[in-house]
C-alpha positions in Angstrom: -21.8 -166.3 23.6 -23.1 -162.4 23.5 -20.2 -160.3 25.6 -22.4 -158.1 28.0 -20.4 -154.8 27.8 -22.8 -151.6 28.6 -21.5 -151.7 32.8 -18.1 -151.5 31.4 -18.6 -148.2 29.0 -20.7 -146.5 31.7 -17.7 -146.7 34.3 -15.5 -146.2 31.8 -17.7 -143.0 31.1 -18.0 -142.0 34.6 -14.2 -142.4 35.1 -13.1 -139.9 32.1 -15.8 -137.6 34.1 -14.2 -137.8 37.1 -11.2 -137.2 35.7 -11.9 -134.3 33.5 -13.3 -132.6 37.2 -9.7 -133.4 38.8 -8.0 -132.0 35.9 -9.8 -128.9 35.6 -9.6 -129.0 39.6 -5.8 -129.3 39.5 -5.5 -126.7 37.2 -7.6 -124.3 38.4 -5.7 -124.4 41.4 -2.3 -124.3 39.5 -3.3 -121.8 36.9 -6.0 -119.8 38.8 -8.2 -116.6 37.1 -7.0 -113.6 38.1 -7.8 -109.9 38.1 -5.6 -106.9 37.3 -5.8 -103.3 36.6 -3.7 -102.0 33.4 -3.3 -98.2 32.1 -2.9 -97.9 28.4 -2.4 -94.8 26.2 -5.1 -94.0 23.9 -4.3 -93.4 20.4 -5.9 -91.2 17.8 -5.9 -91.8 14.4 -7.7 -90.4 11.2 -7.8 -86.9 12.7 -7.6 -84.3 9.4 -5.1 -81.5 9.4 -7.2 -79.2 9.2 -9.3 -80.0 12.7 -8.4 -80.0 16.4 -9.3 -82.6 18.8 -9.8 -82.1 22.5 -11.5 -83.8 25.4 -10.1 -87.6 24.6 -8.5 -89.0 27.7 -5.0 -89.7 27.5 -4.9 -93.1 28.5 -8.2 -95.5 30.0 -7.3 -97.8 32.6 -8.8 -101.2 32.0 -10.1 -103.9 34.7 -9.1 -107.6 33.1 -9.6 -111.0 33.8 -7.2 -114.3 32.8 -5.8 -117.2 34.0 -2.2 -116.6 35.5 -0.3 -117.9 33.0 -2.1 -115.8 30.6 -1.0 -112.7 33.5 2.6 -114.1 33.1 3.1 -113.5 29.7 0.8 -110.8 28.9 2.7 -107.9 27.5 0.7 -104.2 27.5 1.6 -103.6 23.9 -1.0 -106.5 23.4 -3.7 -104.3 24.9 -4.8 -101.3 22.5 -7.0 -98.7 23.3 -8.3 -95.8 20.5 -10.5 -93.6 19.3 -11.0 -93.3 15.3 -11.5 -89.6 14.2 -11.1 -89.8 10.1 -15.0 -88.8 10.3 -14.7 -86.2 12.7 -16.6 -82.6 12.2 -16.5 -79.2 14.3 -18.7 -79.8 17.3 -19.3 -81.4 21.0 -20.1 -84.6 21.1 -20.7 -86.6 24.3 -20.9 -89.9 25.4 -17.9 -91.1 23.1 -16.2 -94.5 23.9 -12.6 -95.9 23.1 -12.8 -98.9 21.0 -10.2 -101.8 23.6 -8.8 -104.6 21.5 -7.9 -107.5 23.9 -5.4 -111.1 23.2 -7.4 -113.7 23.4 -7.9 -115.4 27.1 -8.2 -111.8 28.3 -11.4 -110.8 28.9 -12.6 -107.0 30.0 -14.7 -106.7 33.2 -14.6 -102.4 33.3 -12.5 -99.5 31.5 -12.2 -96.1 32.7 -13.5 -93.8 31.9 -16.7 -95.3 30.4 -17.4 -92.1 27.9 -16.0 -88.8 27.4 -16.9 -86.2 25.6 -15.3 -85.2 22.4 -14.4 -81.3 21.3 -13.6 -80.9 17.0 -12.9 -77.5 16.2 -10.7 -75.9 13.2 -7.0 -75.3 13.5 -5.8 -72.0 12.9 -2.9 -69.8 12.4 -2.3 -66.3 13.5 0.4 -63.8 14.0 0.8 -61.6 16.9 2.8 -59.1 18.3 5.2 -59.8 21.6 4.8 -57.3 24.4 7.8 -57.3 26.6 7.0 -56.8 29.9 10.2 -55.4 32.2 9.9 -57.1 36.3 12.2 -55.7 38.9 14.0 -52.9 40.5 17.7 -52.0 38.5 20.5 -50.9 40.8 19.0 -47.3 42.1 19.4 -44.1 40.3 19.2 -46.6 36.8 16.1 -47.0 34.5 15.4 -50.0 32.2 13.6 -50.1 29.1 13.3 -52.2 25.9 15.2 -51.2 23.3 14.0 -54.3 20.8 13.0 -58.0 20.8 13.6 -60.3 18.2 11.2 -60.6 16.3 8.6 -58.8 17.6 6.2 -61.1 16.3 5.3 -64.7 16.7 2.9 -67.6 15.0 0.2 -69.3 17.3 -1.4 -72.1 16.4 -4.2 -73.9 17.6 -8.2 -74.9 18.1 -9.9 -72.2 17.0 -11.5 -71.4 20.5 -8.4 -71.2 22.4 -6.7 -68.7 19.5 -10.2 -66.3 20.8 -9.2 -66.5 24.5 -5.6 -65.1 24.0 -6.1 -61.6 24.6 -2.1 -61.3 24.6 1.2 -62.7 23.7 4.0 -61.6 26.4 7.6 -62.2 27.5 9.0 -61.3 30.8 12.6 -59.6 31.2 13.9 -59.1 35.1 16.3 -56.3 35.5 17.0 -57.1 39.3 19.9 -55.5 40.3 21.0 -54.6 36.7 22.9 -51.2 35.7 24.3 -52.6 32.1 22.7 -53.1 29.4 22.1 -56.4 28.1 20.1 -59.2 26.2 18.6 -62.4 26.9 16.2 -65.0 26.2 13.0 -64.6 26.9 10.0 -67.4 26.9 6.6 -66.2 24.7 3.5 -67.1 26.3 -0.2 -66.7 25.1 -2.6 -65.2 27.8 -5.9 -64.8 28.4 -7.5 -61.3 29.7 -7.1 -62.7 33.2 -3.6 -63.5 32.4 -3.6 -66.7 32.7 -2.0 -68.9 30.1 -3.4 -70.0 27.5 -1.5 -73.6 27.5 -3.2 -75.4 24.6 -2.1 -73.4 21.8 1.5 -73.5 20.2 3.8 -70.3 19.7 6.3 -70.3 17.8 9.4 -69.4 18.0 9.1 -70.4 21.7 11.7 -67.8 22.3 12.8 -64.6 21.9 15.4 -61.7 22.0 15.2 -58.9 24.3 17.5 -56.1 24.2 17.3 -54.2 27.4 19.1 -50.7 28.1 19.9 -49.2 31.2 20.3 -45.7 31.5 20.6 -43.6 34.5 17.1 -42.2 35.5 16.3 -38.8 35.2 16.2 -36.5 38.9 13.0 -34.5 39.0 13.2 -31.5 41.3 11.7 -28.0 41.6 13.8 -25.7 43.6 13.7 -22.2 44.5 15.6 -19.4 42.2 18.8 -17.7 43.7 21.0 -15.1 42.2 24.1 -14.0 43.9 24.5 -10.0 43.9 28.2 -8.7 43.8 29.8 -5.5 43.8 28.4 -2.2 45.4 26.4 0.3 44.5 27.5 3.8 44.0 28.1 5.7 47.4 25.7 6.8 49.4 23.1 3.5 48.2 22.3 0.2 48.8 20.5 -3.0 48.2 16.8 -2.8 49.4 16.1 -6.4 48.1 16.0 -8.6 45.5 13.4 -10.3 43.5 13.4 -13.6 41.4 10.5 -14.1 39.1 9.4 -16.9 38.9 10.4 -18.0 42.3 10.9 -21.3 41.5 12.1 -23.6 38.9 11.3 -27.5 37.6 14.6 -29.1 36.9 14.7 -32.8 35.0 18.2 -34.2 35.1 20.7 -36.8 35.9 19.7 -37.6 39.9 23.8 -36.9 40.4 23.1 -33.3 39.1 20.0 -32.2 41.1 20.2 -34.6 44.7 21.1 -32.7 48.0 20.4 -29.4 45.9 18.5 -27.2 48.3 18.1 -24.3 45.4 19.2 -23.5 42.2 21.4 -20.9 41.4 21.4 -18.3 38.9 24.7 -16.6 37.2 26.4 -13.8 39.7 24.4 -10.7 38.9 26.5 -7.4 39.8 25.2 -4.3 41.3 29.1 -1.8 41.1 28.2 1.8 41.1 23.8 1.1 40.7 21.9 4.2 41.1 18.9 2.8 40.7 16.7 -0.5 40.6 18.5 -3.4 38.1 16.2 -5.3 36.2 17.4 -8.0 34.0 16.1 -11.5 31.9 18.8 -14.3 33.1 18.9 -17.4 31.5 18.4 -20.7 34.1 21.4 -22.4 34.2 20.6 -26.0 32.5 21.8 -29.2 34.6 24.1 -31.6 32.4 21.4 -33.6 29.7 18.6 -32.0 31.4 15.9 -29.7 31.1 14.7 -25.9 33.0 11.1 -24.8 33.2 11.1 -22.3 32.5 14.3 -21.4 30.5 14.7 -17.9 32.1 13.8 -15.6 35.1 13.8 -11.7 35.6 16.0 -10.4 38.6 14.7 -7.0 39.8 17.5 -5.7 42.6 16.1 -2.5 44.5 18.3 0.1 45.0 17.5 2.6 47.4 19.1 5.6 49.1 20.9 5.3 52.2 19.4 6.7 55.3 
């Protein structure tokens, strides 16, 4: 007798189908696709030594897609994101991607950014000088200057176009309140004509040292010529007047050696027993470590008859 068996295999058929759809049900719902958002550094490689690279983001965040389980055990060293440069020549070029390398499950809906655009120029080297530049007020009657940095020099390095936009290399000293000398350490920084800093170039040595003396500042003051007259003239004259040429004299000086001065004396000139006019060259008296303009007056005393 023939065994009738096709009803059997179709049930047995639409049974396995059924359960296949409950399986993939149940699991679906135990181990449900799932979104998430991940930020990953981008890594440059082949570059040459001789080339600068600029313009490549510094990391691309990715939009993914995987089961949960997948989520659960997905570490972000597995996801790699870079940009291979071993070809690269001095120019602009836009609309560059980063090559993303996923585990498998994983699948990428977006990355951003989409494109960038890429900036290869040469690296160069140049030395510069340092210009120290002094900020602040010292104590009062005290001046500051720069008496040396160490070195005066410094290496920057960089793309080629930033090393044209540096119009200067500075470092800043405050003497605030200061009335010793001193040194310190001062930061070197690359600036533009603006200046602004010119933050993507390297100088080196970051540092420098500035030698900074303080000194007290030189008084500036012009003040009218005086000369004392002593002794008498002979009997039966006197003093008709007296005349200082130049009238007035530029003093440079210490400020303790010229403040609250309301003139500036010359030596005692003396008159005992004159007859007639005294005229005389007398040497300005010179203020401690200063200077006179000029460096000497005439004195003309009139002597006149008494009435």
């Amino acid at each position: 007798m023939k065994l009738r068996t096709g009803g059997n295999w179709v049930a047995k058929i639409i049974c396995l189908v059924i359960a296949v759809v409950l399986w993939l049900f149940i699991m679906n719902d135990q181990n449900p696709v799932i979104e998430g958002r991940y930020t990953v550094p981008v890594v440059t490689t082949g570059l040459p030594s001789s080339l600068v690279a600029s313009g490549v983001p510094d990391t691309v965040t990715l939009h993914l897609r995987m089961q949960r389980n997948t989520m659960l055990g997905l570490r972000e060293s597995e996801l790699y994101a870079g940009v291979d440069l071993s070809e690269a020549e001095p120019g602009e070029y836009p609309h560059q991607t980063i090559r993303v390398m996923l585990p498998p499950g994983v699948e990428l809906i977006e990355q951003t950014p989409a494109e960038f655009t890429l900036r290869v120029e040469n690296f160069v080297l140049r030395t510069l000088p340092v210009s120290v530049h002094i900020v602040g007020k010292p104590v009062a009657g005290y001046e500051a200057k720069v008496e040396e940095s160490v070195p005066d020099t410094v290496t920057v390095s960089g793309a080629s176009g930033a090393l044209d936009r540096i119009a200067a290399v500075t470092a800043t000293v405050s003497v605030d309140g200061q009335q010793q000398s001193f040194q310190t350490v001062a930061p070197t920084e690359a600036r533009d004509q603006d200046g602004n800093i010119v933050s993507e170039v390297n100088v080196a040595p970051a540092n420098i040292l500035v030698k900074v003396k303080l000194a007290g500042a030189e008084g500036r003051a012009e003040l009218p010529l005086a000369v004392p007259i002593v002794g008498q003239p002979a009997v039966g004259y006197r003093v008709a007047g007296v005349t200082v040429t130049p009238a007035r004299v530029a003093l440079q000086a210490a400020p303790e050696a010229v403040q609250e001065q309301t003139e500036w004396s010359l030596p005692p000139l003396s008159v005992s027993d004159a007859t007639q006019d005294v005229v005389t060259q007398v040497p300005i008296p010179v203020p401690a470590g200063g200077t006179v303009t000029p460096e000497v007056a005439e004195v003309h005393v009139r002597i006149v008859p008494q009435t």
